[in-house]
Backbone as a printed PyTorch tensor [residue, N CA C, xyz], in Angstrom:
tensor([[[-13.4020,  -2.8530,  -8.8100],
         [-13.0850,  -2.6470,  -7.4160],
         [-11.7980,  -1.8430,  -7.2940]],

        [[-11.6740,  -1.1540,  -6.1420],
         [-10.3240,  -0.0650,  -6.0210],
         [ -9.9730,  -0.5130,  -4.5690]],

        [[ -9.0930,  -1.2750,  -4.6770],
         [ -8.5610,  -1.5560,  -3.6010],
         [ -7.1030,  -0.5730,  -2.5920]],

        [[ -7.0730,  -0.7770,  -1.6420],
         [ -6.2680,  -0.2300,  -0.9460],
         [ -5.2620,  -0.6650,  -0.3100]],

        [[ -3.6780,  -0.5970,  -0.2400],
         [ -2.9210,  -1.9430,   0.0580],
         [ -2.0340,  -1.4330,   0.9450]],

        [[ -0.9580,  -2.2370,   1.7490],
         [  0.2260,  -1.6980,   2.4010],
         [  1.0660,  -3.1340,   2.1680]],

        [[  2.3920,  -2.4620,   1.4760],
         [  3.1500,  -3.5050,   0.9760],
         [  4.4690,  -3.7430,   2.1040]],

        [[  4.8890,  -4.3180,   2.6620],
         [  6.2590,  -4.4310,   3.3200],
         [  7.6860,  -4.3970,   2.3920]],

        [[  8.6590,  -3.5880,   2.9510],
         [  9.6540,  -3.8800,   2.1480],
         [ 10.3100,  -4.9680,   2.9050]],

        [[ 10.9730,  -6.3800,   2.0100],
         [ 11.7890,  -6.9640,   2.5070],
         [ 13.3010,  -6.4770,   3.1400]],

        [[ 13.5250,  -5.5610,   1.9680],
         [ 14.7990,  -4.7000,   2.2090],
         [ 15.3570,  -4.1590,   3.7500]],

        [[ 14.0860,  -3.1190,   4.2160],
         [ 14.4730,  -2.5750,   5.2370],
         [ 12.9270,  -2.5420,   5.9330]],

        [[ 11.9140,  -3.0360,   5.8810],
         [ 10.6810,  -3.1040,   6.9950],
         [ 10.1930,  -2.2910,   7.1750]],

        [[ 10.2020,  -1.0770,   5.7740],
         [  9.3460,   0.0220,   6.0550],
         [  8.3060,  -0.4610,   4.9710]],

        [[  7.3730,   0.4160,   5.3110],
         [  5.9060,   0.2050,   4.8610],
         [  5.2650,   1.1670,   3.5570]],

        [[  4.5320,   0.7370,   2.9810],
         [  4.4490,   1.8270,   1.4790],
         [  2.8360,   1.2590,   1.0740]],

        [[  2.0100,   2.0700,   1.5100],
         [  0.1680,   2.4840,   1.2530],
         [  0.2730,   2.8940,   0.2090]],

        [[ -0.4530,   2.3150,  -0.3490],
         [ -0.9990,   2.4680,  -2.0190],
         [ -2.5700,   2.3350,  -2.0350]],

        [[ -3.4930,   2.7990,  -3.4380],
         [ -4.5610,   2.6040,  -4.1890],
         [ -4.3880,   2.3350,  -5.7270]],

        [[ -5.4240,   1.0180,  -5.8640],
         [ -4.8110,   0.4720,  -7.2510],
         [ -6.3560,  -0.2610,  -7.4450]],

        [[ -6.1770,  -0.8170,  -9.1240],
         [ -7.3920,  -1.4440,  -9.2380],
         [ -6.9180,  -3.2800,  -9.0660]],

        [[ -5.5920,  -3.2780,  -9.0050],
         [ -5.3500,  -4.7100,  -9.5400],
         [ -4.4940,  -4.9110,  -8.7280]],

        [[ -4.2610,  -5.4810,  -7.4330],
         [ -2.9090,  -5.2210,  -6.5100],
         [ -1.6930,  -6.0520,  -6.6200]],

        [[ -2.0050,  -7.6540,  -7.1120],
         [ -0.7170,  -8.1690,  -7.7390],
         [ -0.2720,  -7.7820,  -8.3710]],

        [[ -1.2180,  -7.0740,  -9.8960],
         [ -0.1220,  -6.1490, -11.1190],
         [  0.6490,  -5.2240,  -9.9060]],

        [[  0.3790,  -4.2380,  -9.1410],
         [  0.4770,  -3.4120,  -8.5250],
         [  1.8860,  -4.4890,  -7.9040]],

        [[  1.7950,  -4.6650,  -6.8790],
         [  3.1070,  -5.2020,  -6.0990],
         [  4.1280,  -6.1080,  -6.9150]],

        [[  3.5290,  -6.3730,  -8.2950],
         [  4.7330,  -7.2540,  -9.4650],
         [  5.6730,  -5.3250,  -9.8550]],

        [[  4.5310,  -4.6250, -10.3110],
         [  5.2330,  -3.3050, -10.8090],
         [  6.2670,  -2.9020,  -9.5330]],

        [[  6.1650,  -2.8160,  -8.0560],
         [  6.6810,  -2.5910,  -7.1140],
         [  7.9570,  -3.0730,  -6.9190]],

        [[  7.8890,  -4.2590,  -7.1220],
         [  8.6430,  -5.3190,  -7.0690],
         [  9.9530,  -5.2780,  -8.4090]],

        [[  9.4170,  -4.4440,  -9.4120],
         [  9.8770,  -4.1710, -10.5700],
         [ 11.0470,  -2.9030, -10.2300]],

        [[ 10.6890,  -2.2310,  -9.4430],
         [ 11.2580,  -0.9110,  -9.4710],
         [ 10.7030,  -0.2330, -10.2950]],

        [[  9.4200,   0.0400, -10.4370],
         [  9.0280,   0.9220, -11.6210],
         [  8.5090,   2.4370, -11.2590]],

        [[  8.6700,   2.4250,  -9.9200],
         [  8.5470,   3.8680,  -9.2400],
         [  9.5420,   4.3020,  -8.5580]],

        [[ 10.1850,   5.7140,  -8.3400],
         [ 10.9090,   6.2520,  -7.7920],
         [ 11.0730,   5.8030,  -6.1840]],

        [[  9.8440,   5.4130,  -5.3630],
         [ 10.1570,   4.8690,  -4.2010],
         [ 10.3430,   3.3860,  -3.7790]],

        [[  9.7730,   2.8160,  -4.8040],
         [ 10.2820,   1.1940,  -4.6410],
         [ 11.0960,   0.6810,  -5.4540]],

        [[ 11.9480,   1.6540,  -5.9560],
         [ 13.1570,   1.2290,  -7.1330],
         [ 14.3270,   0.8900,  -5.5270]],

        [[ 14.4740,   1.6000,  -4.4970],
         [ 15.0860,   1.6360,  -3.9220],
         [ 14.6590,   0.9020,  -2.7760]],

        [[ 13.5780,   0.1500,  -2.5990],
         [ 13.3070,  -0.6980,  -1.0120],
         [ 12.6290,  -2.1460,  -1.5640]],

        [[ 12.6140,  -2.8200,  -3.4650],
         [ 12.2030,  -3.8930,  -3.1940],
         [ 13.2760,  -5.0960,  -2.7650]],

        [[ 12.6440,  -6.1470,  -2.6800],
         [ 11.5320,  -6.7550,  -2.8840],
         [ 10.5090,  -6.0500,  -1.6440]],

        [[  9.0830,  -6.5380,  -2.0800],
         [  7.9260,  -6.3910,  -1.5000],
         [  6.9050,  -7.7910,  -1.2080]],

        [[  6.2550,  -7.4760,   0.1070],
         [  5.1650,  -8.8110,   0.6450],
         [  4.0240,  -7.4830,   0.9780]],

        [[  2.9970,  -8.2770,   0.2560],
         [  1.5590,  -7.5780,   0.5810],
         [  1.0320,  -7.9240,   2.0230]],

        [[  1.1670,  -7.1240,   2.6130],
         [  1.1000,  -7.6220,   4.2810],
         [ -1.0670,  -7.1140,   4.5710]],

        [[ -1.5150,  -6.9500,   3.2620],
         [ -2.7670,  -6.3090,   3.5460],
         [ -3.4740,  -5.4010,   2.2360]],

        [[ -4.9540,  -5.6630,   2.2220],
         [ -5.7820,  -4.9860,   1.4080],
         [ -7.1990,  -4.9490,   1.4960]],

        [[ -8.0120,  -4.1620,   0.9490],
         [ -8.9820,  -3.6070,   1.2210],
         [ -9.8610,  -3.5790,   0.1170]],

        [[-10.8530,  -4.1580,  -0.2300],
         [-11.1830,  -3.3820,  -1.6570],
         [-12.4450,  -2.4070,  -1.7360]],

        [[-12.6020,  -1.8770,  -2.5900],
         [-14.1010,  -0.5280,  -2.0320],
         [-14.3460,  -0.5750,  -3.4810]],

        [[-16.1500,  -0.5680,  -3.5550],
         [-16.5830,  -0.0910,  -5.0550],
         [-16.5180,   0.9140,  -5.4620]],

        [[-16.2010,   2.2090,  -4.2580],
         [-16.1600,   3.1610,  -4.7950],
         [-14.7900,   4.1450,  -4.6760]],

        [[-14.6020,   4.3900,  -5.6000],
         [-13.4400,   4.7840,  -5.7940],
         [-13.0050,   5.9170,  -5.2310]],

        [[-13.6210,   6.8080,  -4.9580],
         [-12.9770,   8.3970,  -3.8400],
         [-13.2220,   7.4920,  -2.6570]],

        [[-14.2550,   6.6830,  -2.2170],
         [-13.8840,   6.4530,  -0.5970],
         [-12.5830,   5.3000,  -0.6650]],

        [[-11.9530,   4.9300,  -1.3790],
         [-10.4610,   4.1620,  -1.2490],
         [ -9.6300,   4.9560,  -1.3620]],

        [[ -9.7930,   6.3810,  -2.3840],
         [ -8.5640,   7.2240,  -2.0990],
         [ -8.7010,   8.0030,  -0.9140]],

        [[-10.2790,   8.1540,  -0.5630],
         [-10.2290,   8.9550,   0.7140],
         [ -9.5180,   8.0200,   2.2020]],

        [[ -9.6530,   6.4110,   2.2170],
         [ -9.0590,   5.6440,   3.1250],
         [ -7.4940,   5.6720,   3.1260]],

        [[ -6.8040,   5.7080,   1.3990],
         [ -5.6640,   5.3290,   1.4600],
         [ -5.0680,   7.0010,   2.2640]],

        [[ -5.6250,   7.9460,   1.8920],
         [ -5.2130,   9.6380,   2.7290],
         [ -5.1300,   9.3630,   3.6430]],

        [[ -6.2390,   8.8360,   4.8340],
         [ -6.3140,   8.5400,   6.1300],
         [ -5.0020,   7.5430,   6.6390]],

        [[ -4.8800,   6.5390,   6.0210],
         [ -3.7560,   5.9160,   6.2540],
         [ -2.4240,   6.3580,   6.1440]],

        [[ -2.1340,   7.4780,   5.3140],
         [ -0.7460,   8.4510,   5.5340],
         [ -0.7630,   9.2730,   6.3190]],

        [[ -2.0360,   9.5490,   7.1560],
         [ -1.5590,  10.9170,   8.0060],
         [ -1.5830,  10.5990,   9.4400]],

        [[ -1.7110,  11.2830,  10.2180],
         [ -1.1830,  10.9120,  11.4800],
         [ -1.7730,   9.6550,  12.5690]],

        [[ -3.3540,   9.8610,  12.6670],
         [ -3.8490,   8.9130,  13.4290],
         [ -4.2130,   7.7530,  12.8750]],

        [[ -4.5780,   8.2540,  11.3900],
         [ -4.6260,   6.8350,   9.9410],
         [ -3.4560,   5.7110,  10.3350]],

        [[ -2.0790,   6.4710,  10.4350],
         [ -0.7340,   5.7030,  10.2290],
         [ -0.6990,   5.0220,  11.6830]],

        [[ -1.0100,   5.7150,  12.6740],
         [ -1.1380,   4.4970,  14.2480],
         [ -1.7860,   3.5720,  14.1360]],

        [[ -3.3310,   4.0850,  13.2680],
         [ -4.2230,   2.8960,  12.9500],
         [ -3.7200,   1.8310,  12.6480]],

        [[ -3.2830,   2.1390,  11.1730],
         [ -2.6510,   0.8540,  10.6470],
         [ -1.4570,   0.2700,  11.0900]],

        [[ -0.6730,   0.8390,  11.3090],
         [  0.9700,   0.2670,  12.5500],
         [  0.0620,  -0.5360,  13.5200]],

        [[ -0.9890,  -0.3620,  14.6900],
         [ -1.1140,  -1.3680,  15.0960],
         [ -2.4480,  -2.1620,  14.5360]],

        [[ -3.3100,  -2.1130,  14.0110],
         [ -4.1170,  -3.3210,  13.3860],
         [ -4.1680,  -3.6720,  11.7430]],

        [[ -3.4870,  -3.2150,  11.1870],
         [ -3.3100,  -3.6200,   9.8280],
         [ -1.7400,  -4.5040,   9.1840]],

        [[ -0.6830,  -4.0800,  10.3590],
         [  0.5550,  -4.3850,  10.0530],
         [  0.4540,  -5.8260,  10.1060]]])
């Protein structure tokens, strides 16, 4: 399964959309600082996820969710 996630930062309450196969490994690595953008905003709470068998339509959802009407979407029914 390829799930699709939006993690909260505790830090400062901004929001960070991801695609992963495993989303706790995923938000422990987050939580780790093991990427250039959450080295600087953890800790992290999984405020949400999605999972899809198929794998381009989760990266094609997690796209939708960064761009403009994707990101209203989720600000008001996913947050």
């Amino acid at each position: 399964m390829h799930c699709v996630y939006i993690l909260k930062s505790l830090k400062d309450g901004s929001y960070y959309t991801g695609c992963t196969e495993n989303v706790q490994k995923r938000l422990i690595e987050h939580n780790a600082g093991s990427s250039p953008y959450s080295s600087t905003k953890a800790p992290f709470e999984l405020v949400w996820h999605c999972a899809f068998q198929d794998k381009s339509k989760a990266l094609a959802f997690e796209k939708y969710l960064k761009q403009g009407s994707g990101f209203a979407f989720a600000k008001k029914h996913l947050h």
